[in-house]
C-alpha positions in Angstrom: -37.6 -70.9 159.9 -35.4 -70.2 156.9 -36.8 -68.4 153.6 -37.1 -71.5 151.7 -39.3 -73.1 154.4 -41.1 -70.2 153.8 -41.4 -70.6 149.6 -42.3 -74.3 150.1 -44.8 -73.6 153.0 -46.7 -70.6 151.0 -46.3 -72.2 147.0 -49.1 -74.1 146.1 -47.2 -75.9 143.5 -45.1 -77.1 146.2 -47.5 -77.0 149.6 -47.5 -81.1 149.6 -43.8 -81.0 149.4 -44.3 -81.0 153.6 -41.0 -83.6 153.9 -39.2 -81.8 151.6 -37.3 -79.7 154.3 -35.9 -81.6 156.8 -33.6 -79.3 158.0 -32.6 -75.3 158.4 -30.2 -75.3 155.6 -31.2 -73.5 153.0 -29.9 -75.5 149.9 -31.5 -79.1 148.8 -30.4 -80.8 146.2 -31.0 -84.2 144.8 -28.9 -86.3 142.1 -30.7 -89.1 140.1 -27.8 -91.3 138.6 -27.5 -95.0 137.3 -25.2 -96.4 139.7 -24.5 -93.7 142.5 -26.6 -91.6 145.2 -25.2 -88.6 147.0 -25.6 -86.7 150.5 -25.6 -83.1 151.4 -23.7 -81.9 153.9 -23.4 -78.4 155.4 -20.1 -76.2 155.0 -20.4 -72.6 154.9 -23.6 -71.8 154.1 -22.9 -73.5 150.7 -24.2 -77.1 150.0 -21.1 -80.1 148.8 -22.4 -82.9 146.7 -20.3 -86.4 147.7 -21.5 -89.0 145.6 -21.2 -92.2 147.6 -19.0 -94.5 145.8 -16.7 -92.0 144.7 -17.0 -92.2 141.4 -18.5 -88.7 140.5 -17.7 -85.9 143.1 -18.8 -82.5 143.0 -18.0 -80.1 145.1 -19.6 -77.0 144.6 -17.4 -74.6 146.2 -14.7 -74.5 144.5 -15.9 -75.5 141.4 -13.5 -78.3 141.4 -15.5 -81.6 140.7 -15.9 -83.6 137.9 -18.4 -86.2 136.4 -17.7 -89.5 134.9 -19.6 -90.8 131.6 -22.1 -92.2 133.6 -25.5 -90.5 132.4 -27.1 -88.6 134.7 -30.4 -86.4 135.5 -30.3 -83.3 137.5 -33.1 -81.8 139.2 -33.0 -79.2 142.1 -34.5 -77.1 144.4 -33.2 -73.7 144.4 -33.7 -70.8 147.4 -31.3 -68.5 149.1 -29.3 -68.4 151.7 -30.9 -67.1 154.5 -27.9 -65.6 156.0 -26.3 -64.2 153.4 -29.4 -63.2 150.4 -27.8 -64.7 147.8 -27.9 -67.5 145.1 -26.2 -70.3 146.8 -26.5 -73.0 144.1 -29.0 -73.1 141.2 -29.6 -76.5 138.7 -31.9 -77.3 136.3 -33.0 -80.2 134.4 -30.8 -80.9 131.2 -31.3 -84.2 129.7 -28.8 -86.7 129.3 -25.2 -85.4 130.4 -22.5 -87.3 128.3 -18.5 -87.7 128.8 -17.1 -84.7 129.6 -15.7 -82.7 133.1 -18.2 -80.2 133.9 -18.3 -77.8 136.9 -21.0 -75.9 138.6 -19.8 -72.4 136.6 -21.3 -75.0 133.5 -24.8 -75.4 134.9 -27.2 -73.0 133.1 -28.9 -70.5 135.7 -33.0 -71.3 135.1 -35.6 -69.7 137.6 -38.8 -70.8 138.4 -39.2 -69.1 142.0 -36.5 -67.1 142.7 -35.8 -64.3 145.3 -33.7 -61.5 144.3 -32.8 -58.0 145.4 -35.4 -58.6 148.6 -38.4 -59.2 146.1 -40.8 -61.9 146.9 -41.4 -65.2 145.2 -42.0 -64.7 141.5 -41.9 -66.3 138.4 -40.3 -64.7 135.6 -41.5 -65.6 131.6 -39.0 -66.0 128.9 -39.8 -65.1 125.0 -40.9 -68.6 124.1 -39.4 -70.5 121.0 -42.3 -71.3 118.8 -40.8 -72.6 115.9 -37.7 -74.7 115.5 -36.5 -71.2 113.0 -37.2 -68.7 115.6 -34.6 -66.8 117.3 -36.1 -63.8 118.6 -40.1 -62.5 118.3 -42.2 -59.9 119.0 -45.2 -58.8 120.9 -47.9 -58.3 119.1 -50.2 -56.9 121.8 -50.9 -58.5 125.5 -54.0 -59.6 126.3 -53.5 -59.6 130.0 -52.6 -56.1 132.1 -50.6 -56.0 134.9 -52.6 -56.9 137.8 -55.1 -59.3 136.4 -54.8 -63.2 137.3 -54.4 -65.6 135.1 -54.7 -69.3 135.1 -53.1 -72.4 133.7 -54.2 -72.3 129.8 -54.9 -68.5 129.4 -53.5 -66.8 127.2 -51.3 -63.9 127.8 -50.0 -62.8 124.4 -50.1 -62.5 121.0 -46.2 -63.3 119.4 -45.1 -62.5 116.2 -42.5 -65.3 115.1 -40.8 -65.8 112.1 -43.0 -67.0 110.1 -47.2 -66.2 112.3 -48.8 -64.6 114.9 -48.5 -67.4 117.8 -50.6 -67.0 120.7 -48.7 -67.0 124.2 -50.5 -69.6 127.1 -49.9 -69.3 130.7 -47.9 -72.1 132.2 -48.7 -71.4 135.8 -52.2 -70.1 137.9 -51.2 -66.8 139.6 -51.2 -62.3 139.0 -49.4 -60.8 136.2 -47.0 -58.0 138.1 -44.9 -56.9 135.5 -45.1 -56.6 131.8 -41.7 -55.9 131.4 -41.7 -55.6 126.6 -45.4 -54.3 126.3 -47.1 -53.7 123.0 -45.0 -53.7 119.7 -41.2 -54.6 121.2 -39.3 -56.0 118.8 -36.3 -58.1 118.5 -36.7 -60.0 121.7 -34.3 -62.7 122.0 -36.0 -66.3 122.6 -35.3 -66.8 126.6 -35.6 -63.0 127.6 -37.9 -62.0 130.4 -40.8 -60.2 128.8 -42.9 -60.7 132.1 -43.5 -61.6 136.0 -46.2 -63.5 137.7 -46.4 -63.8 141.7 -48.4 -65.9 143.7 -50.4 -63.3 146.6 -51.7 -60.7 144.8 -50.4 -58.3 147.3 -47.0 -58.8 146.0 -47.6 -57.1 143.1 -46.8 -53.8 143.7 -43.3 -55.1 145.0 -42.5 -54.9 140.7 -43.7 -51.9 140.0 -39.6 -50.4 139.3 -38.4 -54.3 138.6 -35.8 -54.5 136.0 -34.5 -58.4 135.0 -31.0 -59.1 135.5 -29.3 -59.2 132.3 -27.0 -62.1 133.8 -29.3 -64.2 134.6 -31.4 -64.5 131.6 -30.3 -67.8 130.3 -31.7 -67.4 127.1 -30.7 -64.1 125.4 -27.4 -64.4 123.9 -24.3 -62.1 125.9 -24.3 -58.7 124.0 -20.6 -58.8 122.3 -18.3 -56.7 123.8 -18.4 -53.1 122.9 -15.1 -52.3 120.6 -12.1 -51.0 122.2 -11.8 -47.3 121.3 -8.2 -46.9 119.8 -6.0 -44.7 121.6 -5.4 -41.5 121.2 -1.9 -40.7 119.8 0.7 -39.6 122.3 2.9 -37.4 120.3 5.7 -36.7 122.3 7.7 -33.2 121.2 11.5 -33.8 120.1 13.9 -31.2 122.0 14.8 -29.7 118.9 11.5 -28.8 116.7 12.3 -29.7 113.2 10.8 -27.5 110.4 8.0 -29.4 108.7 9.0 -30.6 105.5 6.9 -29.2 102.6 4.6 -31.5 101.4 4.6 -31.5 96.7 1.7 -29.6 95.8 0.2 -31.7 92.7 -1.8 -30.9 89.7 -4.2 -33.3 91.3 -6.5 -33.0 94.2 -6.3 -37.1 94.7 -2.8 -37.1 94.5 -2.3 -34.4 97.0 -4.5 -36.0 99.3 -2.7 -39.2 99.1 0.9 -37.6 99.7 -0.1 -36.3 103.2 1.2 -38.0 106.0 -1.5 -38.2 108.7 -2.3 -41.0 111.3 -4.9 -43.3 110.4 -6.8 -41.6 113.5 -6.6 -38.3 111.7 -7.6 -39.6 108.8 -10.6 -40.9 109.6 -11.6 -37.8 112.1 -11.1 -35.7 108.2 -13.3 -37.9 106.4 -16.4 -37.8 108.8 -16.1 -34.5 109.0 -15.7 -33.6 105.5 -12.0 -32.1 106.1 -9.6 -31.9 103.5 -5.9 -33.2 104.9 -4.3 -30.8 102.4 -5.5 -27.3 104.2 -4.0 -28.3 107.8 -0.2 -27.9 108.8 0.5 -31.1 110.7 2.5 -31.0 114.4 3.1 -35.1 114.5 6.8 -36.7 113.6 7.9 -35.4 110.2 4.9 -32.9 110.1 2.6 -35.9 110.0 -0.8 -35.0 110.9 -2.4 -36.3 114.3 -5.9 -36.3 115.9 -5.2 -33.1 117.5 -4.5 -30.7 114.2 -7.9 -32.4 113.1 -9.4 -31.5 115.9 -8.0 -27.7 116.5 -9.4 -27.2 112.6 -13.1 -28.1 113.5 -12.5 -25.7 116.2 -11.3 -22.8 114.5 -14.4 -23.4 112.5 -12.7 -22.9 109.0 -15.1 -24.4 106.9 -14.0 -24.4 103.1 -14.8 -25.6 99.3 -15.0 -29.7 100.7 -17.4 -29.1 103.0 -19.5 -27.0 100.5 -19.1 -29.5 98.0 -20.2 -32.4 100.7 -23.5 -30.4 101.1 -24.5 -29.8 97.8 -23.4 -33.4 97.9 -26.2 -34.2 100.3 -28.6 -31.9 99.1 -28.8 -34.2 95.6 -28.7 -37.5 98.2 -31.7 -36.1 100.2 -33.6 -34.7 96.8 -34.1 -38.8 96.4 -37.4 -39.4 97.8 -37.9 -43.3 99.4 -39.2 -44.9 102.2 -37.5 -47.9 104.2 -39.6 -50.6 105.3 -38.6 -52.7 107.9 -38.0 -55.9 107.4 -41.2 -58.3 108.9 -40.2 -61.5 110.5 -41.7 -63.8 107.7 -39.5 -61.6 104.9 -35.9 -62.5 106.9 -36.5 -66.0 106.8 -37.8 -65.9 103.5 -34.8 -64.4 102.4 -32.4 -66.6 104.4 -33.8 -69.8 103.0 -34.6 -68.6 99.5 -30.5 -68.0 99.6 -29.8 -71.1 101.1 -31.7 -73.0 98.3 -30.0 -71.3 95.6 -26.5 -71.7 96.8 -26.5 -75.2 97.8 -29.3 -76.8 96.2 -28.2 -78.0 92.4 -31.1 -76.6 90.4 -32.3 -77.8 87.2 -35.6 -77.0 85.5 -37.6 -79.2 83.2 -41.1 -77.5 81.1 -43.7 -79.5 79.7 -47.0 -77.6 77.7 -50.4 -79.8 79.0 -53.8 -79.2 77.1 -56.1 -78.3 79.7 -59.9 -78.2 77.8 -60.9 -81.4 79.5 -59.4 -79.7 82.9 -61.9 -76.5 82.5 -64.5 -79.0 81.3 -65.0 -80.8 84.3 -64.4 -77.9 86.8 -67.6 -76.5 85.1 -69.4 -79.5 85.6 -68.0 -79.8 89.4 -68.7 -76.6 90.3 -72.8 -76.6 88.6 -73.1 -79.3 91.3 -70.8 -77.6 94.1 -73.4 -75.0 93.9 -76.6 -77.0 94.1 -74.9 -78.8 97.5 -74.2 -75.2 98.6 -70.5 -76.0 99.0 -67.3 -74.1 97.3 -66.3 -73.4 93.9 -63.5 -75.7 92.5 -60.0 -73.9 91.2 -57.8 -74.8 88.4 -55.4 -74.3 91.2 -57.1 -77.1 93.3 -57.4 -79.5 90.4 -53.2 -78.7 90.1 -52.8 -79.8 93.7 -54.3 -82.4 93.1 -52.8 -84.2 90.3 -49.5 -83.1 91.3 -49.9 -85.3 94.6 -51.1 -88.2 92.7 -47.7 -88.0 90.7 -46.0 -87.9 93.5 -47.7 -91.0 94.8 -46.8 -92.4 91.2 -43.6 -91.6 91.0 -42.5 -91.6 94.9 -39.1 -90.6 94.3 -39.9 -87.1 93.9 -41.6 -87.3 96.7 -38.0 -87.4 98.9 -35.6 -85.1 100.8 -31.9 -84.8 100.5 -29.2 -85.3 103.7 -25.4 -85.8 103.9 -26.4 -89.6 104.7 -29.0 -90.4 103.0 -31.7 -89.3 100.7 -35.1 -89.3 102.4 -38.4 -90.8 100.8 -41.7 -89.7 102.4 -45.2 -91.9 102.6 -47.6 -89.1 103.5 -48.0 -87.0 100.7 -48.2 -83.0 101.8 -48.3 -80.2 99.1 -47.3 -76.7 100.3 -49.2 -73.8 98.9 -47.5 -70.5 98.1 -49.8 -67.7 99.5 -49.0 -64.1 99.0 -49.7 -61.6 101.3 -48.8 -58.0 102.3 -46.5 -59.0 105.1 -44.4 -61.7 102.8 -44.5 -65.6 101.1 -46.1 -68.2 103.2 -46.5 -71.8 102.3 -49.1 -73.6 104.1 -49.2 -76.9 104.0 -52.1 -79.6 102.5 -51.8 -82.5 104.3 -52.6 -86.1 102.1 -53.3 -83.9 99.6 -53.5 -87.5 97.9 -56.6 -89.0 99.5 -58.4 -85.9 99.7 -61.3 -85.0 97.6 -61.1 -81.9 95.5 -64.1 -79.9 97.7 -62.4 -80.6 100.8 -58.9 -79.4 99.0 -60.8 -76.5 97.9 -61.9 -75.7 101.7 -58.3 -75.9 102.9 -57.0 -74.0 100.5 -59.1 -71.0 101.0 -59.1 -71.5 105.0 -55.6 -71.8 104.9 -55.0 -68.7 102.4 -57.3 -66.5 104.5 -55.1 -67.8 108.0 -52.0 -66.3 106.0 -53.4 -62.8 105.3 -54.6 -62.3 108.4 -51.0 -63.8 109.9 -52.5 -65.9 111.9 -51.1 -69.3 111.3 -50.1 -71.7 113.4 -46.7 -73.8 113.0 -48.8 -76.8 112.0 -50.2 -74.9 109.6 -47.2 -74.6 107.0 -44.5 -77.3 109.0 -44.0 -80.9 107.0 -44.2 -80.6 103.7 -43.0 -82.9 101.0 -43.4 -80.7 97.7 -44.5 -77.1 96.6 -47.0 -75.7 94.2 -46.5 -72.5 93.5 -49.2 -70.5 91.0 -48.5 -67.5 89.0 -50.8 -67.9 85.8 -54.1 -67.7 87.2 -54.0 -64.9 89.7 -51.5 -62.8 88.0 -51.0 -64.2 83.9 -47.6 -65.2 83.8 -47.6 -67.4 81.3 -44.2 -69.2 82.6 -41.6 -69.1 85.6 -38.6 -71.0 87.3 -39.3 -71.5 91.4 -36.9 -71.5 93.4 -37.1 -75.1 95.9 -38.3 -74.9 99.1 -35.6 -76.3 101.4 -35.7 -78.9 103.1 -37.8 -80.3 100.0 -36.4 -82.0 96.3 -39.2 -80.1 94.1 -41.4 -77.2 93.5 -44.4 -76.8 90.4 -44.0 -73.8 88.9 -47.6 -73.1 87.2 -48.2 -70.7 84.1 -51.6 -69.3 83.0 -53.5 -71.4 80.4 -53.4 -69.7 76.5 -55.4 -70.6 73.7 -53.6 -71.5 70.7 -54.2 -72.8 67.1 -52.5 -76.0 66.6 -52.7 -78.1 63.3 -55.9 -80.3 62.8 -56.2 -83.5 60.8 -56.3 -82.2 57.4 -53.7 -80.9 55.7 -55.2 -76.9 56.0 -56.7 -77.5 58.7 -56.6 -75.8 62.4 -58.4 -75.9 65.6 -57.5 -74.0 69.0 -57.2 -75.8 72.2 -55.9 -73.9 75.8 -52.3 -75.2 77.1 -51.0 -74.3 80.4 -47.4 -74.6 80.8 -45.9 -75.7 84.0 -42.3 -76.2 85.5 -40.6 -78.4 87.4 -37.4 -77.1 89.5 -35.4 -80.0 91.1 -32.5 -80.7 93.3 -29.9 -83.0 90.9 -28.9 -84.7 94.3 -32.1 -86.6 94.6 -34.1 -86.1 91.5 -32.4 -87.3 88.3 -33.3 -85.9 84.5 -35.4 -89.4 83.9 -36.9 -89.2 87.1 -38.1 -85.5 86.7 -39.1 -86.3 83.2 -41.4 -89.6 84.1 -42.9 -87.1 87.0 -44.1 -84.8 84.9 -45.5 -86.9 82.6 -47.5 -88.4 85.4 -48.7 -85.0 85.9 -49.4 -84.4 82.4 -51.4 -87.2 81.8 -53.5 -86.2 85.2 -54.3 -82.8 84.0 -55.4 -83.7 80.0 -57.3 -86.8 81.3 -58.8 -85.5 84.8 -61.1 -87.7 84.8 -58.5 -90.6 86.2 -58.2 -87.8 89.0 -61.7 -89.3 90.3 -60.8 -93.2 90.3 
């Protein structure tokens, strides 16, 4: 019986599969097309595929097939060959193949159960992408230890992506055998294997030294080739060894430096080494100076004013104290879409002041019966939300996103909330911000801001949002800002803190005070036009002075 009979037999994913092996080859493969079918044949110990009515012909071999435009689904069964122990031919499902001459060398290399270097059947567990940003993670901490089973729905791990703490669930029922990136790795490339699960628990010790193959990890990206070292300079010696010519001393240091002749090889041995090119004779062509006389100096050990001057150099350097943080995975996206935005998004900024006694007025009176219900206090920040997503349902095309084809308008209204925290910006999201009440606003907002600290969110969480708030005056005072937009989004609310000031009364000495709270509006010129802008914030406006419309 061959070693596939032998997966299929013991797998219970696959132990109803009984048909599946009809015969002792090692290799079955089956081709779902439109308008043709195929049949294996034996040759070699490596299956061909000969599509029936010759339209599509692969022949795995030699690599020499082609395809025609017909679509096609894969899927396969892969083993090995029992004679000679290695991958025969390996498939996996792609999708829809369009026009184009493939070859087997094209197929991607995916294992599910695979049998490698005389292991047993295993399954090895790629660094998940959980976000359609993420291309690498890390692990936060396992929750499973080598050894323990774990079934379909568990959870393994904790993964830090770029942008939360996502937890890992098991795909399969089986041991864990190898935690190959335990606590803390960093950097892992989505598609790596961070870890092996086996069927029999007795197979487990069979990992205890495993190692994945680099080659086969489909979905970490090929290191790039390590730079070629340039080559040393072969200096051959002329029959007759000329005198070196004697090189212009100079007034100047620079210029002296600049007037020796030395390889660029040389040169660059001198500078890391803090080396001055005007103290060495040079052997090269023309008395030129050559890796070699570099190299005999920092042998002879003459060490002499440069190098002193370099460490008093560093001395200064290191007298700097500072500390390098690393960057966190939240911070490089951050950073990479807060660029984006500002080099291709067309910004422009509009500022309205809006009188916000009647705002604080009613918050009082909503919150005097928030606490007799026992439920949450309401925030300026929450009554913001609010009327900024009933001017967005007034004035819908602010509520849009731009593309090269067309410019998007949303229905569903969903307000992203900037959150600070100590591991970066995060911007959850508050969805129908529109037809919510302001206590259950309230309640998202604070569950959602305590999620964030605690980097804990989930990609639903702060994916698919329409428009941005963003609040500096109440937590920290400023009293007015420009945002930056929030790609893929046409708008962000920039709010300042609320100010009393004196403003003229009816008479002609007259004065009274009121509180203003000046806000701004950043938009993208490609979608949101002056007017457009303008009639949005006046929507706004006339929520927050008359918030009492908020409630109809």
């Amino acid at each position: 019986m061959t070693f596939a009979s032998h997966i299929f037999r013991h797998s219970k994913q696959l132990r109803n599969a009984s048909g599946l092996i009809r015969q002792d080859q090692a290799i079955l493969v089956r081709w779902f097309t439109h308008s043709t079918r195929s049949v294996t044949s034996k040759g070699d110990g490596v299956s061909k595929l000969h599509h029936v009515s010759g339209e599509n012909v692969c022949v795995c071999s030699s690599c020499s097939g082609s395809m025609s435009s017909t679509p096609m689904f894969t899927r396969s069964y892969r083993a090995v060959n029992p004679t000679k122990g290695q991958n025969a031919l390996t498939a996996r499902t792609e999708g829809t193949m369009f026009s184009r001459a493939i070859s087997c060398s094209d197929v991607q290399v995916k294992r599910s159960f695979s049998s490698n270097s005389g292991l047993p059947p295993h399954q090895e567990i790629g660094m998940p992408s959980l976000s359609p940003t993420m291309t690498e993670g890390n692990i936060a901490r396992w929750l499973k230890k080598e050894g323990d089973q774990v079934a379909t729905g568990e959870v393994l791990c904790e993964v830090e992506t770029d942008k939360a703490t996502v937890e890992m669930e098991c795909m399969e029922e089986g041991f864990l055998a190898k935690i190959v990136h335990g606590d803390g790795a960093k950097e892992i490339q989505v598609g790596q294997v961070i870890a092996i699960t086996v069927e029999d628990k007795a197979d487990i010790e069979k990992f205890k030294d495993y190692k994945p193959d680099t080659s086969s990890d489909g979905g970490a990206p090929e290191a790039p080739p390590a730079p070629t070292p340039p080559k040393e300079e072969v200096v051959e010696k002329p029959v007759s060894t000329p005198e070196p010519k004697a090189v212009k001393q100079s007034s100047s240091g620079s210029e002296t430096t600049d007037r020796v002749f030395a390889s660029p090889l040389a040169r660059k041995l001198a500078e890391d080494n803090n080396v001055s090119l005007s103290s060495i004779k040079g052997t090269g062509p023309d008395g030129s100076i050559v890796k070699a006389d570099i190299e005999e100096y920092l042998a002879s050990g003459k060490k002499e004013a440069p190098a002193k001057t370099s460490k008093a150099d560093k001395s200064t350097v290191s007298a700097i104290n500072y500390t390098d943080t690393p960057h966190t995975q939240i911070r490089k996206v951050t950073a990479s879409r807060l660029l984006l935005a500002k080099q291709t998004i067309p910004h422009y900024y509009l500022t309205v002041d809006t009188c916000v006694d009647k705002l604080t007025k009613l918050r009082g009176e909503l919150n005097a019966l928030q606490e007799a219900s026992g439920g949450k206090k309401i925030s300026i920040n929450d009554l913001v939300i609010k009327a900024a997503a009933l001017a967005l349902r007034k004035v819908p095309a602010c509520n849009s996103s731009w593309t090269n084809d067309y410019i998007r308008q949303f229905h569903d209204v969903h307000i992203n909330v900037a959150v600070q925290t100590d591991n970066g910006l995060y911007v959850p999201v508050i969805r129908n911000a529109d037809k919510k009440g302001l206590s259950t606003i309230s309640e998202d907002v604070k569950s959602l801001a305590e999620k964030a600290r605690a980097n804990t969110l989930k990609p639903s969480d702060y994916e698919g949002g329409t428009f941005t708030v963003s609040n500096l005056g109440g937590p920290f005072g400023i009293k007015q800002f420009c945002a930056i937009i929030n790609p893929p989004q046409a708008g962000i609310l920039a709010v300042g803190s609320a100010e009393r000031r004196a403003i003229p009364g009816s008479g002609t000495a007259e004065f009274k005070f009121a509180s203003y709270m000046s806000v701004t509006l950043s938009c993208d010129h490609r979608v949101i036009d002056g007017a457009i802008g303008a009639e949005w914030l006046k929507a706004f406006k006339g929520y927050i002075e008359n918030p009492e419309t908020m409630l109809l």
